[in-house]
C-alpha positions in Angstrom: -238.0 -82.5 -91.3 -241.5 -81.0 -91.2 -242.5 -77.3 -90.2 -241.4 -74.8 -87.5 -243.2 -72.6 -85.2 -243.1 -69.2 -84.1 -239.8 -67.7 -83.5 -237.5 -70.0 -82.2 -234.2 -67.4 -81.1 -233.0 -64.4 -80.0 -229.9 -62.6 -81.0 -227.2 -65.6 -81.6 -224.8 -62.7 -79.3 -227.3 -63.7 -76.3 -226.8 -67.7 -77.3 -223.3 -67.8 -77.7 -222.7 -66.0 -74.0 -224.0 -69.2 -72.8 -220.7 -70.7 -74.5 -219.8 -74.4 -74.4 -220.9 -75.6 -71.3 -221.4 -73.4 -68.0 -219.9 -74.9 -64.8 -221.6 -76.1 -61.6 -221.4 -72.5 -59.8 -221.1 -69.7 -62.6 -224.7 -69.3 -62.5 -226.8 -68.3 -59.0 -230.1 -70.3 -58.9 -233.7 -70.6 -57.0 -232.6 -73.7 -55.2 -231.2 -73.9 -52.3 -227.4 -75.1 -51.7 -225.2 -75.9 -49.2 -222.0 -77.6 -48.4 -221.9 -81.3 -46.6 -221.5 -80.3 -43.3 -223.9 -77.8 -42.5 -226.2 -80.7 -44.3 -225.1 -82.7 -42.0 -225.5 -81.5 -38.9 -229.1 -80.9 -39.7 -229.5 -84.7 -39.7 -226.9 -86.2 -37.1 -225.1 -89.6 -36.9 -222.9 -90.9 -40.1 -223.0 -90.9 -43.5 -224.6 -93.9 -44.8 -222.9 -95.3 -48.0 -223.6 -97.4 -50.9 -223.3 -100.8 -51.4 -219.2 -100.2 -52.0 -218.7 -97.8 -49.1 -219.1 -94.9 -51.2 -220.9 -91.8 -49.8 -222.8 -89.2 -52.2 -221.5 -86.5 -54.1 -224.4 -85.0 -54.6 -227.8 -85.0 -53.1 -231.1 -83.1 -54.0 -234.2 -82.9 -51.7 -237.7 -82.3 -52.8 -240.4 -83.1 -55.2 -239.0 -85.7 -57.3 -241.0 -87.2 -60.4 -239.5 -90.6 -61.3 -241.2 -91.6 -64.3 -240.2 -95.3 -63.0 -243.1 -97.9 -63.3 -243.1 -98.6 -59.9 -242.0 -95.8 -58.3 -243.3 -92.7 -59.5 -242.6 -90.1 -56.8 -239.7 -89.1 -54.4 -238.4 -86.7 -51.9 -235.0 -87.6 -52.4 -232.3 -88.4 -54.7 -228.7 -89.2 -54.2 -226.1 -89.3 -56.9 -222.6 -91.2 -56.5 -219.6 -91.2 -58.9 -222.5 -89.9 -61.8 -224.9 -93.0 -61.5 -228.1 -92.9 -59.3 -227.2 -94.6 -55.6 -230.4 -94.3 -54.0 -234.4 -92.7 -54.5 -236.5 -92.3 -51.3 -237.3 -90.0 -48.7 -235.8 -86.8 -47.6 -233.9 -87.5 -45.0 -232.5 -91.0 -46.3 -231.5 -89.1 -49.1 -229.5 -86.6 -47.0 -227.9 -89.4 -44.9 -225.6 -90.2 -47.7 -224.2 -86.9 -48.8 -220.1 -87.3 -48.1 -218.5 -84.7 -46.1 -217.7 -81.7 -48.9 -220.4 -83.3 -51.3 -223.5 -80.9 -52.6 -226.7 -80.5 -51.6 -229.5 -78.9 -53.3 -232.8 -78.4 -51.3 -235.5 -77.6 -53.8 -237.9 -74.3 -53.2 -241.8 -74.8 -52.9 -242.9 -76.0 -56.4 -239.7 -77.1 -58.2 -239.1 -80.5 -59.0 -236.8 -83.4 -60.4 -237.5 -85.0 -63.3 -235.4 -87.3 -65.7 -233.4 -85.9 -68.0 -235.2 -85.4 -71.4 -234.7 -86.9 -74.4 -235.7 -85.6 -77.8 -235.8 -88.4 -80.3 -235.8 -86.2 -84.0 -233.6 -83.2 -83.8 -231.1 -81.6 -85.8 -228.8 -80.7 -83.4 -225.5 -80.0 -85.4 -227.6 -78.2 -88.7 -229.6 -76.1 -86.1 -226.3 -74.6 -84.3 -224.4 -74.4 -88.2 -227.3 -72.3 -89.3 -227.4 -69.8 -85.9 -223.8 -69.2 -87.0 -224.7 -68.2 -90.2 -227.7 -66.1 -91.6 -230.9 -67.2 -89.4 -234.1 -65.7 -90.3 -236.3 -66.8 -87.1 -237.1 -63.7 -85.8 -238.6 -62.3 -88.6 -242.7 -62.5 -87.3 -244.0 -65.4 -89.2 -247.2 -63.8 -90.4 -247.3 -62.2 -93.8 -245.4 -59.2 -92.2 -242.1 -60.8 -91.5 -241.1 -60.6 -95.3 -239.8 -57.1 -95.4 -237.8 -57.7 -91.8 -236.2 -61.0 -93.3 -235.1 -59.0 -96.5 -233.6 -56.4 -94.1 -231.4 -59.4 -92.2 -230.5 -60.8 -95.7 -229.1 -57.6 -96.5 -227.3 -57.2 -93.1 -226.1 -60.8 -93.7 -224.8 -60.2 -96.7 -223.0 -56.9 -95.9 -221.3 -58.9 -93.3 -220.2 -61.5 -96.0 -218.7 -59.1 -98.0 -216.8 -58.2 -95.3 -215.6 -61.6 -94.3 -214.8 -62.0 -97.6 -217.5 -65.4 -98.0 -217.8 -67.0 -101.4 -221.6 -67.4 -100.5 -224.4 -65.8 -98.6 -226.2 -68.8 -96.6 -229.2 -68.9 -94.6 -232.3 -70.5 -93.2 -235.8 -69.7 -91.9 -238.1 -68.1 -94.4 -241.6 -68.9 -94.6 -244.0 -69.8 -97.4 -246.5 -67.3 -95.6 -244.5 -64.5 -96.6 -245.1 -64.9 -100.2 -247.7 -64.2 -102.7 -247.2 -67.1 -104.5 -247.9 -70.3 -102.6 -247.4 -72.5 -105.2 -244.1 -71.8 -106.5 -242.6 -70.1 -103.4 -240.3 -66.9 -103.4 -238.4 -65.7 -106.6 -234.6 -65.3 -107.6 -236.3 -61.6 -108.4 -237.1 -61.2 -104.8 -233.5 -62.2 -103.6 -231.6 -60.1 -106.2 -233.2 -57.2 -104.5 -231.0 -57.0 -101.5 -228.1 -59.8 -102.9 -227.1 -59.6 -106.2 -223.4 -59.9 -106.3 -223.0 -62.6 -104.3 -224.2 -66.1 -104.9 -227.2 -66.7 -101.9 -229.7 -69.8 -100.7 -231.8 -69.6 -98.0 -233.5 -73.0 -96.6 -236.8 -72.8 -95.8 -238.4 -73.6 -92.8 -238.8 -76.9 -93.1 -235.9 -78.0 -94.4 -237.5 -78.9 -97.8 -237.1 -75.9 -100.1 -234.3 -73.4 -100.8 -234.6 -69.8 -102.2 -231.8 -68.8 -104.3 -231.0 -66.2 -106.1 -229.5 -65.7 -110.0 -225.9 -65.8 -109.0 -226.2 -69.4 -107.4 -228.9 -70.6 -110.1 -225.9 -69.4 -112.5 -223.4 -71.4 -109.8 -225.4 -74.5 -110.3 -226.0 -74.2 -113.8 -229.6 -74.3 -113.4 -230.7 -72.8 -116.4 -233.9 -74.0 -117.5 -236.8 -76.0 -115.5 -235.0 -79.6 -116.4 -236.4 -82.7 -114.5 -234.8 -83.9 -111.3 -234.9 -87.2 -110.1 -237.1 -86.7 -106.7 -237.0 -83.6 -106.9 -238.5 -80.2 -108.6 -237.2 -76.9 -110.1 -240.4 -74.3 -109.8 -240.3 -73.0 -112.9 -241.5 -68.7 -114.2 -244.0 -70.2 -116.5 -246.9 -71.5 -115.1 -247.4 -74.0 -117.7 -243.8 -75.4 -117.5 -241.9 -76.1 -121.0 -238.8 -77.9 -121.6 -237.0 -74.6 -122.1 -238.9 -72.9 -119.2 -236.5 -70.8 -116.9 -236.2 -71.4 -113.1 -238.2 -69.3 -110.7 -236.2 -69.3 -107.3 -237.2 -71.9 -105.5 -236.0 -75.8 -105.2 -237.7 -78.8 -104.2 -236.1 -81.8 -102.5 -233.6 -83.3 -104.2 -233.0 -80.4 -106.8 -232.1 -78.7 -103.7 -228.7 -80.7 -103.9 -227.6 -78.8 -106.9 -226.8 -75.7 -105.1 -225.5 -77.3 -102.0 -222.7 -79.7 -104.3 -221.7 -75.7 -105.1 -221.3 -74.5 -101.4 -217.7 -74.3 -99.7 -217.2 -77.5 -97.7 -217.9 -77.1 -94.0 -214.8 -77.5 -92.0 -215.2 -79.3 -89.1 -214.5 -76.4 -86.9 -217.2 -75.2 -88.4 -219.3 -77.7 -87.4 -217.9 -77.5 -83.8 -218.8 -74.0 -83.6 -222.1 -74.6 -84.2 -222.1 -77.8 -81.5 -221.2 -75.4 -79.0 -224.0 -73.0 -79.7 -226.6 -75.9 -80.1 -225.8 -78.4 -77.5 -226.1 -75.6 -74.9 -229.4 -74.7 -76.1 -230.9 -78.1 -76.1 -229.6 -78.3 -72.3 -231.2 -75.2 -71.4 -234.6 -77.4 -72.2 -233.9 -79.9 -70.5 -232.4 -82.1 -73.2 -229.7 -84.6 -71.8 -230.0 -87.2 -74.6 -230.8 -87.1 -78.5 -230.9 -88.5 -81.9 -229.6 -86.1 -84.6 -232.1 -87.2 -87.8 -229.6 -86.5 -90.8 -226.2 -86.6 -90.3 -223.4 -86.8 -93.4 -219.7 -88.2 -93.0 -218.4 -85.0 -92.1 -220.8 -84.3 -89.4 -220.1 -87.8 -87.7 -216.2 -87.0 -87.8 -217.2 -83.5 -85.8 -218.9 -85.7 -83.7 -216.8 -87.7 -83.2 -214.0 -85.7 -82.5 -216.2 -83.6 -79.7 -216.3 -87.1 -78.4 -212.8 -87.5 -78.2 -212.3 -84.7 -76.8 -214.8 -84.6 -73.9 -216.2 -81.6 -75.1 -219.9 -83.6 -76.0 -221.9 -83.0 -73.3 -225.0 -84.4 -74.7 -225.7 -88.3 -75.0 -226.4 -88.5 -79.2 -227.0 -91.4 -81.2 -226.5 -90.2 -85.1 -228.9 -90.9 -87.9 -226.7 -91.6 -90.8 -228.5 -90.0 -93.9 -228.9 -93.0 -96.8 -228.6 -91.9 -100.3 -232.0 -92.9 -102.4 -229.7 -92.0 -105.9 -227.1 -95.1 -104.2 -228.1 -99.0 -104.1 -228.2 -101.2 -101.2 -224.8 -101.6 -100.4 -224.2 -98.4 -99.1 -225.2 -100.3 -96.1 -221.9 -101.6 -95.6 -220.3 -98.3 -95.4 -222.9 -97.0 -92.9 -222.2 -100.0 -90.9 -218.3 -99.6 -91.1 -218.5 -96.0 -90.1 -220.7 -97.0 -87.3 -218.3 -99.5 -86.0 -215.7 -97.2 -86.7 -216.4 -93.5 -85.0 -218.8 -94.6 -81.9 -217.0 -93.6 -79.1 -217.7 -92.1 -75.2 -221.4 -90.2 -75.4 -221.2 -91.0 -79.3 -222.5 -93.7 -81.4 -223.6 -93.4 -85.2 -225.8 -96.7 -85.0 -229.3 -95.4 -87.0 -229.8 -94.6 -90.3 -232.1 -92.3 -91.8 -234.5 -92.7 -94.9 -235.9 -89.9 -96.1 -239.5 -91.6 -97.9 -241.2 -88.5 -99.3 -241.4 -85.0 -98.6 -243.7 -82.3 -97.0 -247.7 -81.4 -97.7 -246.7 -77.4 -98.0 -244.5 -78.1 -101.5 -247.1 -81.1 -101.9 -243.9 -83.1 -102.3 -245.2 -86.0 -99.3 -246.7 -88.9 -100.9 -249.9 -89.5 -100.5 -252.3 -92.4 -101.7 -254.6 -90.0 -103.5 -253.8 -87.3 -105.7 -253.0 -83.6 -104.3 -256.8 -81.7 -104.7 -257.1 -80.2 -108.5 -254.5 -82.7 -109.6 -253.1 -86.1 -110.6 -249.9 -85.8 -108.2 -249.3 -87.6 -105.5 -246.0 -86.4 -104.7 -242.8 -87.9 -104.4 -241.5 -91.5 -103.3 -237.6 -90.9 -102.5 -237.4 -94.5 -103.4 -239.1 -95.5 -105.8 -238.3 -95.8 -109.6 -239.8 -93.3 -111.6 -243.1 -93.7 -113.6 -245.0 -92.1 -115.9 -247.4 -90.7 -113.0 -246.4 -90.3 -109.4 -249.3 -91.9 -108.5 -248.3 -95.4 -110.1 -246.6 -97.7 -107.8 -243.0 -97.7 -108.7 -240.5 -100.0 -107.9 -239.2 -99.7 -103.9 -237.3 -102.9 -104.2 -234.0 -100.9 -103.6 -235.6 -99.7 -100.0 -236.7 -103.0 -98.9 -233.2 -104.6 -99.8 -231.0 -101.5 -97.8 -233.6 -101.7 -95.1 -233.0 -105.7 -94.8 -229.3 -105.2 -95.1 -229.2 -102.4 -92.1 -231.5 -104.7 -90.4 -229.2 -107.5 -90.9 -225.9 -105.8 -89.0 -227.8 -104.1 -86.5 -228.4 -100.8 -87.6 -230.8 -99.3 -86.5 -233.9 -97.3 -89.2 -235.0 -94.0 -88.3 -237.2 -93.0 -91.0 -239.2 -89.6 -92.4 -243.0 -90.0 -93.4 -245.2 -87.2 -93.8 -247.9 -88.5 -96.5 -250.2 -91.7 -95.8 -247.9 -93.9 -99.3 -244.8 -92.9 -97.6 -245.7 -94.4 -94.3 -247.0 -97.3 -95.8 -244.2 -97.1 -97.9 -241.9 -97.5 -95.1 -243.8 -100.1 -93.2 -243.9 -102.4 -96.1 -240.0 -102.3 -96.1 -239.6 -103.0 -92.5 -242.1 -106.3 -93.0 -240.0 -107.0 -96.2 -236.9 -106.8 -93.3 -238.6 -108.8 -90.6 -239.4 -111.8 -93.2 -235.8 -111.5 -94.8 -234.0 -111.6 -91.1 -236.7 -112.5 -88.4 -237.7 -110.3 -85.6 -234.8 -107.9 -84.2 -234.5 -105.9 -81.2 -233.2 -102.8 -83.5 -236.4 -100.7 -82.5 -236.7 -98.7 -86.4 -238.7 -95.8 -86.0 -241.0 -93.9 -88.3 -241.5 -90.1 -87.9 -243.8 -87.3 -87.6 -246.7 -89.3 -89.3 -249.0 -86.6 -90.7 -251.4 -88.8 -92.4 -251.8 -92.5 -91.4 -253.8 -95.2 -93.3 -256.7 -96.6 -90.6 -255.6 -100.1 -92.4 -251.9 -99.0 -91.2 -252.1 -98.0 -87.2 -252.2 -101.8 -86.0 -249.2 -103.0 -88.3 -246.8 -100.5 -86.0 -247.2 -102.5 -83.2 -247.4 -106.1 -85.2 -244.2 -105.3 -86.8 -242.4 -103.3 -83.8 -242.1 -99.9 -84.9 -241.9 -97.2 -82.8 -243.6 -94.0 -83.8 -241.8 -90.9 -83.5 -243.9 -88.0 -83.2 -243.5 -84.7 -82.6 -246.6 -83.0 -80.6 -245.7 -79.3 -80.9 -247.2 -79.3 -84.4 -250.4 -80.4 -83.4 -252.4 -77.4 -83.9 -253.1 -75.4 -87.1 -250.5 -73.0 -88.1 -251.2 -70.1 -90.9 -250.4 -72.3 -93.6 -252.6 -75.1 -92.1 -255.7 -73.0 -91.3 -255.9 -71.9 -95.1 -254.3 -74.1 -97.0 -254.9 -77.6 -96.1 -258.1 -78.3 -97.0 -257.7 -76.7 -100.4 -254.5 -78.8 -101.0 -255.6 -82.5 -99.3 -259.4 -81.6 -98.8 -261.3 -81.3 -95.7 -261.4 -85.6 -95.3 -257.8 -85.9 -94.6 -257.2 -82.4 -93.4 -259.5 -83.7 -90.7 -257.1 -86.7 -90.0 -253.6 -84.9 -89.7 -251.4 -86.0 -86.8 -253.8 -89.3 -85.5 -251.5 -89.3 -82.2 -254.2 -91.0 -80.0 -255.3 -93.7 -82.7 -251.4 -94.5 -82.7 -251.3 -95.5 -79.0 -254.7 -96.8 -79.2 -253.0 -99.1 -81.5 -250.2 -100.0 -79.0 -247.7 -98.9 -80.9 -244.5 -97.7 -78.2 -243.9 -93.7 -79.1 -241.2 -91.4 -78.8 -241.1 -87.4 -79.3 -238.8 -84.8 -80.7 -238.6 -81.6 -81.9 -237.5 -81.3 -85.2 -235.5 -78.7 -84.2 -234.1 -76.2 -86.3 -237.6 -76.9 -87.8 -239.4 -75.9 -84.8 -239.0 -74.9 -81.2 -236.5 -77.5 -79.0 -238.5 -76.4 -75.9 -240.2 -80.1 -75.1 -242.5 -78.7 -72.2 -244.5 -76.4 -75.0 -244.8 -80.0 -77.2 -246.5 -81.5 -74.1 -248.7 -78.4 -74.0 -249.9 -78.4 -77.1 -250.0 -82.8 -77.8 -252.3 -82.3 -74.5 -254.4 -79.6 -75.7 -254.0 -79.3 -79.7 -254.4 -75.6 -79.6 -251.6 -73.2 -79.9 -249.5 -72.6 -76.6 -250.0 -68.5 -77.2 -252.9 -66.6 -77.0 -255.0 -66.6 -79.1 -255.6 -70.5 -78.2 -258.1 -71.3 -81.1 -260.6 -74.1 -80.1 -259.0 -77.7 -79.8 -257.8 -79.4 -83.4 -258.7 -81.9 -84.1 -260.0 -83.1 -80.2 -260.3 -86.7 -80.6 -256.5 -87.4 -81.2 -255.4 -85.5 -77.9 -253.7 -87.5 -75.5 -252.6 -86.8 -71.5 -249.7 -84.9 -70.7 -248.2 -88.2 -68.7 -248.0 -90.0 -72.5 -246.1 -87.5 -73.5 -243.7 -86.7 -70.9 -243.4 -90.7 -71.0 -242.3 -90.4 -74.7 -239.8 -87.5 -74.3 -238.3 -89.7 -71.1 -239.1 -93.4 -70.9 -240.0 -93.9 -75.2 -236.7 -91.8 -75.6 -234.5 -94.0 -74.1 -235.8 -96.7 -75.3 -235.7 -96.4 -78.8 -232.5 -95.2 -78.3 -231.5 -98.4 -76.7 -230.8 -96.5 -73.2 -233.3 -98.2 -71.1 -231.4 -99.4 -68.8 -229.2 -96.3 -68.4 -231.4 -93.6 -68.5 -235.0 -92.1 -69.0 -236.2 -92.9 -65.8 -234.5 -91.9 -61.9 -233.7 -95.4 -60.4 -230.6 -96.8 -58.5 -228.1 -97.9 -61.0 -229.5 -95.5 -63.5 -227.1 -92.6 -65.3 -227.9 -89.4 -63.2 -229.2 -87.6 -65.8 -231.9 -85.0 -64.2 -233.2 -81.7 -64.6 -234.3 -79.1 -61.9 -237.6 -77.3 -63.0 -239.6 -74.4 -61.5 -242.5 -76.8 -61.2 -244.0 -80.1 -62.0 -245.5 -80.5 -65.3 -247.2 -83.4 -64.3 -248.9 -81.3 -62.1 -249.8 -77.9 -62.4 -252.5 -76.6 -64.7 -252.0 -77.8 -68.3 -251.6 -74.1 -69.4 -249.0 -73.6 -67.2 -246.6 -76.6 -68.7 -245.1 -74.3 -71.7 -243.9 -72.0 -69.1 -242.0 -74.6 -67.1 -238.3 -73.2 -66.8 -235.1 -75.5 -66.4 -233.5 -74.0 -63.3 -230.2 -76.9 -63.8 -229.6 -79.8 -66.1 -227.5 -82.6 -65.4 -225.8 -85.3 -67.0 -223.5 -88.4 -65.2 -224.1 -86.2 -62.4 -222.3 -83.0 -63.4 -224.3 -79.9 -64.0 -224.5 -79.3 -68.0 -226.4 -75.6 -67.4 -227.9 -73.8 -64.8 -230.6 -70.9 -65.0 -230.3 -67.1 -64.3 -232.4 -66.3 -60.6 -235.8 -67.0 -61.5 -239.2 -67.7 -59.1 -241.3 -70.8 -58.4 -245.2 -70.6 -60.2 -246.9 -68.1 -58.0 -250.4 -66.5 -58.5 -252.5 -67.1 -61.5 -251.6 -68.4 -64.8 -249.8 -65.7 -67.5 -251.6 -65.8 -70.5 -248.5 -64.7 -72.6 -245.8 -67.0 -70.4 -246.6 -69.6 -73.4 -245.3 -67.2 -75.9 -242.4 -66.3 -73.9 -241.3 -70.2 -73.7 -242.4 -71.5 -76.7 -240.5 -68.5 -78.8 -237.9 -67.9 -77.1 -234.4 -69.6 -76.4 -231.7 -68.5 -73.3 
């Protein structure tokens, strides 16, 4: 997980009226629908069927964006028994509709598209943390401190009264603190909750804030060592009896969470409901959740079961660095044994370093001012992090997932991580000869030049994540003073990566930032911020067109997913997994596609979500529609 952006929510009372899926026809929306017969009197003759005599349940006439190869555009799209039955012109299209079946006729401007697929997301996390203390609307600027203490104290009143053994959250930003180094304080949190034990994750998934009570909980009494991980510590010139600060790195992080109640897995379902409705209100019909623990799989698993998962997921099972290899065999049995219906748990995920605000990514030269060059998950320890340790452990487990098909879905952020994890997957290619398991590396911050042509030599997909490619606060004054201005000028080298020929796919990284994939597109397009003020273009060389990405988030989805043939695209044979959208992103000014708004999402041909009444794109672009989208959730 990297960094989020802007506010991603509003009030979790507004998501959860949404509930767990909303039916075909709860929802009125700006498309126009009719029943069979009237649609067929307006064409005449009889209904023409399939292949296997089978008329269509559904058909949908308009602008229809394929993103097949050799059939990019439609007028028409006809959907039997939930697969695809036929792509062509309007009135074709409408010649197959069964007597009773639906139509939909499209208003000027709206369009089709495949169903979306967002390759990096935290789908279950995102919808357990809305359930419990979020912090996202706090502003993000420096001014969103005192409002986020206000909603810890609201949180916590409301524990109380629940009678919770802990006060959880997520969402607060590094911006809002004085001390950029070390992060908030235990002080700071013992303002508003002292009596109860409290962490809050940061927001990106890399820190937690905790106050006395839980450093007492963990018995984290002193700045001791953690194995790939760091306890900030009140003395600036840590000692061995130095006292914790407040705030925990990576893997130090763990020692507060092995204190926290066990979440039930009604728990977790509670927060599938929540999430997996939000993701479809974007557009998302497909995704890979990128860290996923035993108990999340058996939630998964048992929404599966129960035909209450809506969504198409493939599960990154997280790896334990502190285990060896042969956890590999338990990753594969669980695999093998809780894939079922819309679920399979086939990937794994390697965390390789960390992120460039704690300065806990690895990089290949040391942080600015210093001789750290952060922290290899993987590696054994030596007497500077800049040594090259031992990552024979990580080249075994990757060669042993490799081996039984698993797939490797992995998390670099610093330039020795990613090479880091390349090297492993070569060490896995050599062991076992090429595979068609398509690992993946993600969100890519800094690249070696010497590294960008070994993605495509050894198969790996890159997995990027376009809405972070423009300077956020912490970016605009911090990087260059932390990395210097040499690689600060090289962060997120999307265009060198497909100038490369490396195959890509996008995600989110949601909770970690906005789910809403048509503000990624904006911003991978433009690299300057989707809300006014734009900024001038970051970093302009590594831009690339808004067709790549809406390829990535379709067509690279489903492939590295293994879904090619099922989905991504809008062919005969396909799933019918489509979305209905107030206009064409492919089309309309680039600084109109954040504002694109999913009217009706589909998946196997049944209608996942459907929009409130909305418009078509009329008149001149709305300079603040980009905040509206890219902040905002149902």
């Amino acid at each position: 997980m990297m960094r989020r952006k802007s506010v991603l929510i509003k009030t979790l009372s507004v998501i959860l009226v949404l509930g767990w899926a909303i039916s075909a026809h709860s929802l009125v929306v700006p498309v126009k629908s009719s029943l069979a017969m009237a649609a067929m009197s307006d064409v005449g003759g009889r209904t023409v069927t399939d292949k296997d005599g089978r008329a269509a349940d559904l058909v949908v006439v308009g602008t229809v964006a394929t993103m097949a190869a050799g059939k990019p555009n439609a007028r028409g799209l006809a959907v039997t028994g939930g697969k695809i039955a036929f792509v062509g012109d309007a009135a074709s299209a409408r010649k197959r509709l069964r007597p009773g079946g639906r139509l939909i006729v499209l208003e000027p401007g709206q369009a089709v598209m495949p169903g979306l697929v967002d390759a990096h997301v935290h789908m279950l996390d995102a919808g357990l943390m809305l359930t419990r203390c979020p912090l996202d609307e706090a502003p993000r600027g420096p001014e969103g401190k005192g409002p986020a203490l206000e909603m810890i104290k609201e949180c916590s009143k409301r524990a109380r009264e629940k009678g919770k053994e802990w006060v959880i959250g997520s969402g607060w930003s590094l911006v809002w603190f004085d001390d950029k180094g070390r992060g908030p304080s235990a002080a700071e949190l013992d303002a508003v909750v002292a009596d109860l034990p409290a962490v809050f994750y940061d927001d990106n998934g890399h820190s937690a804030w905790v106050n006395s009570l839980a450093l007492t909980k963990a018995e984290i009494f002193t700045c001791k060592e953690v194995p790939r991980g760091r306890i900030e510590c009140i003395d600036e010139a840590p000692k061995p009896d130095s006292k914790p600060w407040g705030t925990l790195r990576e893997a130090a992080v763990n020692l507060v969470d092995e204190k926290l109640p066990e979440t039930t897995q009604e728990e977790w379902l509670a927060g599938l409901r929540v999430a997996q409705t939000i993701l479809h209100s974007h557009g998302i019909t497909m995704l890979q959740d990128a860290n996923v623990n035993p108990g999340m799989v058996d939630a998964y698993h048992e929404a599966a079961r129960r035909g209450q998962l809506t969504m198409k997921v493939v599960a990154a099972q997280l790896a334990d660095p502190s285990k060896p290899a042969s956890q590999a065999y338990e990753l594969v049995q669980r695999r093998d044994e809780k894939s079922t219906g819309r679920f399979s748990a086939s990937a794994v995920k390697i965390f390789i370093d960390g992120v460039l605000e704690s300065q806990t990514a690895a990089l290949l030269e040391p942080y600015v001012g210093t001789d750290d060059c952060g922290i290899l998950n993987w590696a054994t320890p030596t007497s500077s992090s800049c040594e090259a340790g031992d990552s024979a452990v990580l080249a075994d487990l990757v060669s042993l997932l490799d081996r039984h098909g698993m797939q490797v879905h992995m998390h670099a952020i610093g330039d020795r991580a990613v090479r880091e994890g390349l090297d492993a997957l070569a060490a896995a290619r050599l062991a076992n000869g090429p595979s068609d398991n398509r690992h993946h590396m993600a969100h890519l911050q800094l690249v070696s030049p010497a590294d960008l042509p070994r993605f495509r030599a050894l198969g790996v997909i890159a997995n990027v994540q376009p809405f972070w490619m423009f300077p956020d606060r912490w970016f605009e004054e911090n990087a260059e003073a932390v990395i210097g201005p040499e690689r600060a000028g090289q962060l997120y080298p999307l265009r060198s990566i497909v100038r490369a020929g490396a195959r890509i796919a996008a995600g989110s990284d949601w909770f970690v930032s906005s789910p809403n994939p048509f503000c990624a597109i904006q911003v991978g397009t433009t690299r300057q911020s989707p809300e006014p003020p734009f900024g001038a273009p970051w970093i302009p060389t590594e831009r690339v067109s808004r067709k790549t990405l809406l390829a990535a988030y379709t067509t690279g989805g489903a492939y590295v997913n293994h879904r090619e043939h099922e989905t991504g695209s809008l062919e005969v044979g396909k799933a019918a997994d489509f979305v209905i959208v107030d206009r064409n992103p492919l089309t309309v000014p680039v600084r109109r596609i954040s504002g694109t708004r999913v009217l009706k999402t589909f998946v196997d041909g049944e209608e996942v979500y459907a929009a409130g009444p909305a418009t078509g794109p009329q008149g001149d672009p709305d300079p603040e529609e980009g905040r509206r989208q890219c902040e905002d959730a149902p």
